[in-house]
N, C-alpha and C positions, 0 to 999 in steps of 0.2 A: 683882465676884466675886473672892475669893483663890483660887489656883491654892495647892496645896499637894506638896511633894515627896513622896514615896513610897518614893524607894530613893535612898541612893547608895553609889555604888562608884568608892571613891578607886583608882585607879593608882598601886600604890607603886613607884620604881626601885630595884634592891636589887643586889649586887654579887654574888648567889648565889642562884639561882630556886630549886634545890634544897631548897638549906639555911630559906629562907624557908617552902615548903613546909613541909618539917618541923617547923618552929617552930610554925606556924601548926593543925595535923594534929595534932602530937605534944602538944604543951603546950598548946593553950589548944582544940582540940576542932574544929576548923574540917574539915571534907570536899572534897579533892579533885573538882573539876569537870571539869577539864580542863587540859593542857600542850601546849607547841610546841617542840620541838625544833628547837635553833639549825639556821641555813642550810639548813630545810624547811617546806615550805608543809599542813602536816599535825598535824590534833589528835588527841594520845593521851589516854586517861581513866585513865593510872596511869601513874606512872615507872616508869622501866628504868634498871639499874643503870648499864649502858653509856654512856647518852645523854645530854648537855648540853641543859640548858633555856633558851630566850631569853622566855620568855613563859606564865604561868599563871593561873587564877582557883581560888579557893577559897571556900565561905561555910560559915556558921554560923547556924542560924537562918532570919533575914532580913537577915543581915548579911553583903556580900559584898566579898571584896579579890582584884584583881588586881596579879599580879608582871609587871616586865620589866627582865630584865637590864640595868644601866647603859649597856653599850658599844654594844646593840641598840636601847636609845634614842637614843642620840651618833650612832648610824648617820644614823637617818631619815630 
């Protein structure tokens, strides 16, 4: 029997959660799921202007992309 994939959701490392977001939102139509504000253990469902992001998911569709900050991967 072939097992068959269904979804995937690549992890991209990106040098700006924000700005990716926006990209992602603004230009090509994708919806805010969720974010993680650097150095907190806590999911928001919109950004704040205030806040630095270490960590997001967005989809489209059935098409789904997760962000994380380069330096917050380097951590690990």
């Amino acid at each position: 029997m072939e097992t068959k994939m269904k979804k995937l959701t690549p992890d991209l490392m990106v040098a700006d959660v924000t700005e990716s977001i926006r990209f992602y939102v603004d230009i090509l139509g994708f919806s805010l799921d969720l974010v993680v504000p650097e150095n907190e253990r806590i999911i928001e469902e919109e950004l704040q202007a205030d806040r630095k992001y270490a960590y997001a998911a967005v989809h489209r569709d059935e098409a789904f992309v997760m962000f994380m900050r380069q330096d917050e991967y380097r951590k690990g």
